[in-house]
C-alpha positions in Angstrom: 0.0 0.0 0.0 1.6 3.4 -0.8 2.2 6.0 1.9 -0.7 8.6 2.8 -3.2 10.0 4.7 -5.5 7.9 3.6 -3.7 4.7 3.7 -2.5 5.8 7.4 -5.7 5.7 8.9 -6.8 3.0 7.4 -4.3 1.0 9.2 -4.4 2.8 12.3 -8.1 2.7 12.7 -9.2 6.1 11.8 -5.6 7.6 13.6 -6.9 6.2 17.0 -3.3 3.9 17.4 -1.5 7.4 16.2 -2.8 8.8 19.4 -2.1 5.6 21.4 1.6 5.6 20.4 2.4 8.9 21.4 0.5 8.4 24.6 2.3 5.9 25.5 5.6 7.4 24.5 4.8 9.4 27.6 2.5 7.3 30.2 4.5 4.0 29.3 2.9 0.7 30.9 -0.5 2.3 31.4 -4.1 1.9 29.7 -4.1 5.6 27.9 -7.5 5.4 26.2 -10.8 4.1 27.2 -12.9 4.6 24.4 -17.0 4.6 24.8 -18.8 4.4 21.8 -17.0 7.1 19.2 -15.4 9.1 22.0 -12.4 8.4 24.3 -12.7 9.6 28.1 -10.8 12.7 29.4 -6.8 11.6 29.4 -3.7 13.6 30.1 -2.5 15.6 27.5 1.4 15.5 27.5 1.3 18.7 25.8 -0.8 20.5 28.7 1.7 19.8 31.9 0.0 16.3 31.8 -3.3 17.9 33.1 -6.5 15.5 32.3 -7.9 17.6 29.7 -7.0 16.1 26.6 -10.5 14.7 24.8 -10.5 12.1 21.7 -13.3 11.1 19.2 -14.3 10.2 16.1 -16.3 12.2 13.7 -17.2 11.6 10.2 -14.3 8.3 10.0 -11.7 10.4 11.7 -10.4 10.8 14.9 -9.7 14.1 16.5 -9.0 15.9 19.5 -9.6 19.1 22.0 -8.8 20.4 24.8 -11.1 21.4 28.1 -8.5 24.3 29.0 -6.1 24.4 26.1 -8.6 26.0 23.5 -6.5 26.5 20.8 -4.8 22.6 21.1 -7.3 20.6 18.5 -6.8 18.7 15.3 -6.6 15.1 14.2 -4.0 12.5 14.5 -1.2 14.4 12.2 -1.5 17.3 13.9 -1.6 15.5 17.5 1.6 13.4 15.8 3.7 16.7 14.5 3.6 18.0 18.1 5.3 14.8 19.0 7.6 14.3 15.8 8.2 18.1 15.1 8.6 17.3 11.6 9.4 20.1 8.9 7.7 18.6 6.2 4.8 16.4 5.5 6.3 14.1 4.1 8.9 13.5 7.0 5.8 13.4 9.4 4.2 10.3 7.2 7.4 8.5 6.9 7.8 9.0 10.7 4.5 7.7 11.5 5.0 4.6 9.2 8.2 3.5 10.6 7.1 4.4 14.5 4.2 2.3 13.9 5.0 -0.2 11.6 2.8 0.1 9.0 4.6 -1.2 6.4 3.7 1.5 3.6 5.4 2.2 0.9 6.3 4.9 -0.5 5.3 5.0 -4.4 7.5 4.2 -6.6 7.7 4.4 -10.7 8.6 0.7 -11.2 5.8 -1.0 -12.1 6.7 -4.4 -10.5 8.0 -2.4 -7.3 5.1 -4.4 -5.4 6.6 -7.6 -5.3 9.5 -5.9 -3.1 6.5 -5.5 -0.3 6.0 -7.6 2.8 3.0 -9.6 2.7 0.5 -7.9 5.2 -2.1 -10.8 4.3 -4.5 -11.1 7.5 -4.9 -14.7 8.6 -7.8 -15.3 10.7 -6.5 -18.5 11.7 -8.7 -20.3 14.8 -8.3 -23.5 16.4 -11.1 -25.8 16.1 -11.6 -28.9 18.7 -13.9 -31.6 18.5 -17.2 -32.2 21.0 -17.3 -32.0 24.1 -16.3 -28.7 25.5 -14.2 -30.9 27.8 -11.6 -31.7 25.1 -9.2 -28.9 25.4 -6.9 -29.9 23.0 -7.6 -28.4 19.2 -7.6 -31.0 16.6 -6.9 -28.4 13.9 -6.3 -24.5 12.5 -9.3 -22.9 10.0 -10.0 -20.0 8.9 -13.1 -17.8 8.7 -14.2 -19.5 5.4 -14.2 -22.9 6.7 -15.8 -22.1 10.0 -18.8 -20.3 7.8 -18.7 -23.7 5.3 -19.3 -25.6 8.3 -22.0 -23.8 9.6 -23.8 -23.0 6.5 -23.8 -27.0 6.0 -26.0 -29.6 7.1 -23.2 -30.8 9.2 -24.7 -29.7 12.2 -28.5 -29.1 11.1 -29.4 -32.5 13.0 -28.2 -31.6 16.3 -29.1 -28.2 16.5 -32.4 -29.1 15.8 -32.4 -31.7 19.0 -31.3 -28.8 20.8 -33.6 -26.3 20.0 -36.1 -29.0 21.0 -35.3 -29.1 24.5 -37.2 -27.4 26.9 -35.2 -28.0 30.2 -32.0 -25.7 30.6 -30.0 -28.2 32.5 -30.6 -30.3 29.5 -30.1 -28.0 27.0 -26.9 -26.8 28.4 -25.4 -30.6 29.1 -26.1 -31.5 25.4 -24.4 -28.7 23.7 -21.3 -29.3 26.1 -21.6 -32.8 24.8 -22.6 -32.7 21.2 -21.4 -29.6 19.9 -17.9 -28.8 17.7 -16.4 -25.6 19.0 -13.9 -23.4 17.8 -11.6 -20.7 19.7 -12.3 -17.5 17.6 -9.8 -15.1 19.1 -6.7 -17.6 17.9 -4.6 -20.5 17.6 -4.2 -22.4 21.0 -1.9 -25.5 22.1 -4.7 -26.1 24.3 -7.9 -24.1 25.3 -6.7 -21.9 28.1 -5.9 -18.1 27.5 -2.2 -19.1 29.2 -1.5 -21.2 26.3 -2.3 -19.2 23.3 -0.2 -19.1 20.8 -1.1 -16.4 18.3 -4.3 -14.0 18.2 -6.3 -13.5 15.3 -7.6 -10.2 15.7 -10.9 -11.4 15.9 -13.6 -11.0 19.2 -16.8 -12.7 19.4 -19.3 -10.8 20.9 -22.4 -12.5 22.0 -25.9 -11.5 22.5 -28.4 -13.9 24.5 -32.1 -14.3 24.4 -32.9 -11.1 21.6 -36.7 -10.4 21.1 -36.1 -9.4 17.8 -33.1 -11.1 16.2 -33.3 -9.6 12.5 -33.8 -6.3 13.9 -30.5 -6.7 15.6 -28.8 -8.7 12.4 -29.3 -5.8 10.3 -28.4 -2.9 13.0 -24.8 -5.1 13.5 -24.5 -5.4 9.8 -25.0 -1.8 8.6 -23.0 -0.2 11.9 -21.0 2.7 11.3 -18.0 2.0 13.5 -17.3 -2.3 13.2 -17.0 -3.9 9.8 -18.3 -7.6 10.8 -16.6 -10.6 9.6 -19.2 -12.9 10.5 -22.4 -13.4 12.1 -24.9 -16.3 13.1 -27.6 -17.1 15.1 -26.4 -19.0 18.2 -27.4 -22.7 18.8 -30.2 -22.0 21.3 -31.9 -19.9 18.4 -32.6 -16.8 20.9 -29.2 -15.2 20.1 -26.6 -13.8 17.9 -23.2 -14.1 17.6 -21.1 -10.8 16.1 -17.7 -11.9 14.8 -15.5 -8.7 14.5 -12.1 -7.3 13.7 -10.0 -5.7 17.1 -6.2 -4.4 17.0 -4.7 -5.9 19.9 -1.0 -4.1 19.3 -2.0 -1.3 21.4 -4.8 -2.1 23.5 -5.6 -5.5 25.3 -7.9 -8.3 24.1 -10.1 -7.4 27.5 -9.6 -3.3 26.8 -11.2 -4.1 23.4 -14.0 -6.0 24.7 -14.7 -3.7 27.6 -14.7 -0.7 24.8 -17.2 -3.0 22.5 -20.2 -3.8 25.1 -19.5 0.0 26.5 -20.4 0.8 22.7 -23.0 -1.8 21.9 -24.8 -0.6 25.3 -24.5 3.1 24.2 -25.4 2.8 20.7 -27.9 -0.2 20.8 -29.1 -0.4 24.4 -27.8 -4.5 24.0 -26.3 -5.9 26.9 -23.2 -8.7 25.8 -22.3 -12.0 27.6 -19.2 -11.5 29.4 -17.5 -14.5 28.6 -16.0 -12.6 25.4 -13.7 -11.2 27.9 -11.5 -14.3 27.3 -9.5 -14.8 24.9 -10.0 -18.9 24.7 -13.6 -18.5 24.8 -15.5 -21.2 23.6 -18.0 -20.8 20.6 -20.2 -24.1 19.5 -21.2 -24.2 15.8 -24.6 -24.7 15.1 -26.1 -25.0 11.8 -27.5 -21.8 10.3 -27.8 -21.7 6.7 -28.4 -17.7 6.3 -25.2 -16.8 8.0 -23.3 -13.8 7.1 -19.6 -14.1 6.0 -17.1 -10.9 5.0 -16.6 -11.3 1.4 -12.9 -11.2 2.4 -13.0 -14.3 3.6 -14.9 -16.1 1.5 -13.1 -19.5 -0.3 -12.0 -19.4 -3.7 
């Protein structure tokens, strides 16, 4: 990807990791944002004596900033950047930003075949799948999002979800999805399902919704949100529920900082309450069949 503007907050989710780097160049070994919904809760502001007055959100795809006492101390994540960088040029500020951050752009060249020269920045949403029951901790393989979705767009597990849907008990219900239901580990690759023993993330959080009253209504507000792209989505196995399959950036903030952001979003935006078992990173997710579920077209198999 060549170096730009554009390009740059694309990869650094709208400029919000801009801010978090040179945050942290400051407040090292600290949580410095907390975002709720579009807007970030009053932080220090390195550039006002470290007072808590420094305010971040995003409008219109962008993120930006203000000051409560520092009037004249606003602009987006360049400007926030060139205080830091003190660059003379703006093309010295991108190129500092690009190597401080990793990004990996490049910056455009004449040679046509000059791409082949570029790391590969390919995004493998690579999960570990186990076989029934939830008791078996040990994966018995690695998929991806397209397989996952192939599996539960399939009549693989149509039988069995079915039975479960059937049963009226709770106890019951709950002992025979433990039993009978294929899970996979959504957040990443594990040598066995425990968050101590993960062994890559995949940028992906499941966030689940329980007992909806109106599950399409919900389907369609997750689909067409403004602020997460979905990667996938399906109606749980008890067939009262959704479950919202969506990319995080865990370089700069935690798996648990981005799920506590997500539900204080969802509960903002959407008035939703989310299962906190999302929290963790080797959460569980059973596959059910469900024949209408959505997949990114991203990762969709060739």
């Amino acid at each position: 990807m060549e170096l730009s503007r554009k390009n740059i907050l694309e990869k650094t989710h709208y400029g919000i990791k801009i801010y978090a780097y040179v945050l942290r160049q400051f407040y090292p070994d600290t949580t410095v944002l907390s975002f709720s919904g579009r807007t970030c809760g009053i932080t220090r502001n390195p550039f006002n004596a470290d007072k808590e007055t420094l305010s971040i959100r995003i409008e219109n795809n962008n993120a930006i900033h203000s000051d409560t006492e520092y009037k004249s101390f606003s602009g987006d994540a360049f400007d926030f950047a060139q205080s830091y960088f003190e660059t003379k040029t703006e093309d010295e500020l991108l190129n500092k930003i690009n190597d401080a951050l990793h990004l990996d752009l490049m910056v455009e060249e004449d040679d046509e075949l000059s791409w082949l020269d570029e790391p590969d920045n390919t995004w493998y949403t690579d999960c570990s799948f186990f076989k029934a029951p939830v008791r078996n901790v040990f994966p018995l393989e690695t998929l991806q999002l397209g397989k996952i979705h192939q599996l539960i767009i399939s009549d693989k597990y149509k039988g069995i979800t079915e039975e479960l849907r059937a049963i009226e008990d709770s106890k019951k219900k709950r002992k025979f999805k433990a039993n009978r239901f294929d899970y996979v580990t959504f957040s990443g690759v594990f040598e066995r399902r425990n968050d101590k023993f993960l062994q890559r993330h995949s940028n992906l959080i499941t966030i689940d919704f329980d007992h909806l009253q109106d599950i399409e209504k919900v389907r369609q507000q997750l689909l067409n949100d403004d602020y997460f792209e979905t990667e996938m989505l399906f109606i749980s196995p008890s067939g009262d529920g959704l479950k919202w399959i969506i990319r995080i950036e865990v370089d700069e903030f935690t798996h648990q900082e981005n799920f506590l952001a997500i539900t204080n979003y969802i509960k903002h935006t959407y008035n939703l309450e989310v299962d906190a078992s999302g929290k963790d990173v080797s959460r569980a997710c059973f596959l059910p069949h469900d024949a209408n579920a959505y997949l990114h077209k991203r990762h969709q198999l060739l």
